[in-house]
N, C-alpha and C positions, 0 to 999 in steps of 0.2 A: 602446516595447515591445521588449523582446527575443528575437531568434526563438530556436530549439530548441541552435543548435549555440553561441548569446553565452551562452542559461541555464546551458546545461552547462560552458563553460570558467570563467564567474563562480561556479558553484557550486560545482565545482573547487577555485580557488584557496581561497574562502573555509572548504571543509572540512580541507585540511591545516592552516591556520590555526587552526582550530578542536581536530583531533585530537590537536594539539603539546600544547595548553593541557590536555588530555585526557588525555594519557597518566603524566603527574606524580599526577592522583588515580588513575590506573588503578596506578599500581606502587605505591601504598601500598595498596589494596584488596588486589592480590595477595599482598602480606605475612601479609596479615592472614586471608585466606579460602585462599590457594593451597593447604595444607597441607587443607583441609577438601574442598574442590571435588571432584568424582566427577561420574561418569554422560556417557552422551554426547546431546546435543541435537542434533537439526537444526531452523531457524529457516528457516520459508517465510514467502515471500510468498503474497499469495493474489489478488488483480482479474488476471489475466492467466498467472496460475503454476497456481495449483488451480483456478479456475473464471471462470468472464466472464458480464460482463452484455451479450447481445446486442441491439444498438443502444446501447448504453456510454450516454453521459451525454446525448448527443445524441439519442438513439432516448428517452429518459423525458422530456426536454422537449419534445418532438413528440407523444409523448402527455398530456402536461399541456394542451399546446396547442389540440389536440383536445378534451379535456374543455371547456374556456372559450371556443374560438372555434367548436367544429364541425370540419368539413373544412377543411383550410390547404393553403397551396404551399409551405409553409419545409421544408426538402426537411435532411436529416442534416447536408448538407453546408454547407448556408445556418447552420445552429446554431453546429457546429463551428467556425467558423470566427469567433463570436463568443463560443465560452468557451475561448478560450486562456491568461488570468489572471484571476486571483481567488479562484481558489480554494487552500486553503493550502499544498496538493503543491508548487504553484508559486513558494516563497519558502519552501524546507525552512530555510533560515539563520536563519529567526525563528520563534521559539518563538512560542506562543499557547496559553500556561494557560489566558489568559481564555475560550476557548473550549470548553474542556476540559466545558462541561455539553452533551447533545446537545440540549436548545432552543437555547442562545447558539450552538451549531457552525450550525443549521441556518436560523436568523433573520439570521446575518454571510452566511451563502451564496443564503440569499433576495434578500438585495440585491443580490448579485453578475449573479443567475439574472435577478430582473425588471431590472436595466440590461441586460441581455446579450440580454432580448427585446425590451426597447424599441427596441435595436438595428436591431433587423429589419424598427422600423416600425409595431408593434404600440402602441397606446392604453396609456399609465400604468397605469390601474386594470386593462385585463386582463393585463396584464403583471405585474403581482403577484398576479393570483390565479392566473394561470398558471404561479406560480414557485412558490406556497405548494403545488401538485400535483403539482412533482416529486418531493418527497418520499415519498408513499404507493409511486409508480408504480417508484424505482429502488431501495428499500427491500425490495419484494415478493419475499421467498425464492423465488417460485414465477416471478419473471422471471429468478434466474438460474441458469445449469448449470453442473455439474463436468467438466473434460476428461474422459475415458474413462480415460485411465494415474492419477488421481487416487488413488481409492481402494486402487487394487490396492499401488500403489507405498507409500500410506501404511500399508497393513496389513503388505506384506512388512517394513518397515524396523522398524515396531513390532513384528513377533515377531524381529528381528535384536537387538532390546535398544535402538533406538534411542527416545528422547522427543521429542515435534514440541512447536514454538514457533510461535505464528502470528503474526508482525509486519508489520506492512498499514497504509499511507496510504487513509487510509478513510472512511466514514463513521459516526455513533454506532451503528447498528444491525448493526454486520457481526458479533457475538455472535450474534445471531438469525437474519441471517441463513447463517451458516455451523452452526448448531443446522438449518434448516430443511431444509440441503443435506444434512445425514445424516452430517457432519463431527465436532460435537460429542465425538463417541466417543473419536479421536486427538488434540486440543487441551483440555487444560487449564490451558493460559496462551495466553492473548492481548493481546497488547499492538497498539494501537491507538491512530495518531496522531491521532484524535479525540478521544481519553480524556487521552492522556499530550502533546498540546499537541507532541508531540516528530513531526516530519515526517523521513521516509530520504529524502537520505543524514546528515542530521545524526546526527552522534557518537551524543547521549543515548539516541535509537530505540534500536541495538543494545546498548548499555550496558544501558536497561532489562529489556529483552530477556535480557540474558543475570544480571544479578540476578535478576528474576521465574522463572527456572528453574534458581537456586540457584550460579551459578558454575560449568556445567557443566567439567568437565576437558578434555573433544572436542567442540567443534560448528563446526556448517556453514549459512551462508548459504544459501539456494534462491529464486532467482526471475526473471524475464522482462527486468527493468531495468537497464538497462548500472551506469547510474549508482546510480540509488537504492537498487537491490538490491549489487550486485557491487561497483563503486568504495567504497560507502560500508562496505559488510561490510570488503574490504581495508585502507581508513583504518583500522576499527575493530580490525584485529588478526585478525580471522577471516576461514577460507578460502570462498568463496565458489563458486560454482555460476551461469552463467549457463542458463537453458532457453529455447527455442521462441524464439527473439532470435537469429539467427545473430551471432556477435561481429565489432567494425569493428578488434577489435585481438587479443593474444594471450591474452583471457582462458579460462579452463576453461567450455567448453561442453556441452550435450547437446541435442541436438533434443526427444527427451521424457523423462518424467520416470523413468519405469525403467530408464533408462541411471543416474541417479543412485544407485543402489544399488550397482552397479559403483564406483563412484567413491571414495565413503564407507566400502567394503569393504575399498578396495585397502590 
């Protein structure tokens, strides 16, 4: 198992490897579209950038847990500690069309979830029905919230002329649930590594990202992730934006998100 800082040097390497191979169909595209391209986009993330699930993945299998056992002692930290792989954020290098339906995304991460509570101790069978409940429970618009600079920042940049892209390692249901958040109004294009098989920092993510919003002429990265968001935006050729992540190196920061307006302005 590889901890946080082997992921991110192997995922590293493996992405300018990747970008090299990338940027031969990227300059024949621009042959072909650069002449057309217009408008400016900015491309957010969104689990940690525009809104959070409080108790993140850990806090919905504790209450999965709850529904199937009752009262428990497996405490956020006891979970956490055994879903550190498996899920497909964690191996962005490999694509998974196959998953790309949201049954197949959520049946491949059912087994992931009931190995991860077996973990803990817990019986086979309620360990799978305690996996088949997290589904409903981190799903539920109504468990998660938007930062406070959220809206405001995303209405000032859209009467600035700007168009928002929402690209997020995610789950099938983040359409609905960013429709529930009251989002809806600012994103009409979403791309989503549960649909598009394609996980950030891999190349294709922002590549899709910036076809589904027509070849913009100006756009900008936005999001909380060194790597996923920012490293991988840079690979891709776009300027990025770190937020709410104080940076461990010289990347462009901002603590919230209306500092980005300033930025995109300049």
């Amino acid at each position: 198992m590889l901890n946080g800082q082997d992921r991110a040097s192997s995922v590293g390497v493996w992405l300018r490897d990747v970008v090299r191979i990338c940027r031969v169909a990227d300059s024949r595209r621009d042959r072909v579209h650069g002449s057309a391209a217009a408008g400016r986009v900015l491309i957010w993330d969104f689990d940690g950038t525009l809104g959070h699930r409080p108790g993140h993945w850990s806090g919905a299998i504790a209450d999965a847990l709850s529904d199937v056992l009752g009262p428990h002692g497996f405490s956020r930290a006891m979970i956490s500690a055994e879903i550190r792989d498996g899920f497909p954020w964690h191996t962005p290098q490999v694509p998974h069309p196959l998953l790309a339906d949201g049954d197949a995304w959520w049946r491949h991460l059912g087994r992931v979830l009931a190995a991860a509570i077996g973990r803990l101790g817990v019986a086979p069978s309620a360990a799978a029905a305690a996996a088949n409940r997290v589904r409903p429970h981190y799903t539920d618009p109504a468990s998660w919230q938007l930062f406070p600079d959220a809206v405001p920042t995303l209405a000032a940049l859209s009467g600035l002329g700007w168009r928002h892209v929402l690209l997020s390692n995610h789950v099938p249901e983040l359409p609905e649930i960013v429709t529930g958040l009251g989002l809806g109004r600012y994103f009409n294009v979403i791309v989503n590594s549960a649909e598009t098989g394609y996980e950030k920092p891999h190349p294709q993510a922002f590549r899709l990202a910036l076809e589904r919003s027509g070849w913009p002429r100006s756009a900008w990265m936005i999001g909380d992730n060194p790597v996923a968001d920012v490293a991988g935006a840079v690979s891709a050729g776009l300027r990025a934006i770190l937020v709410r992540t104080p940076p461990a190196d010289g990347s462009r920061y901002v603590p919230d998100l209306a500092d980005v307006i300033g930025l995109v302005s300049g």
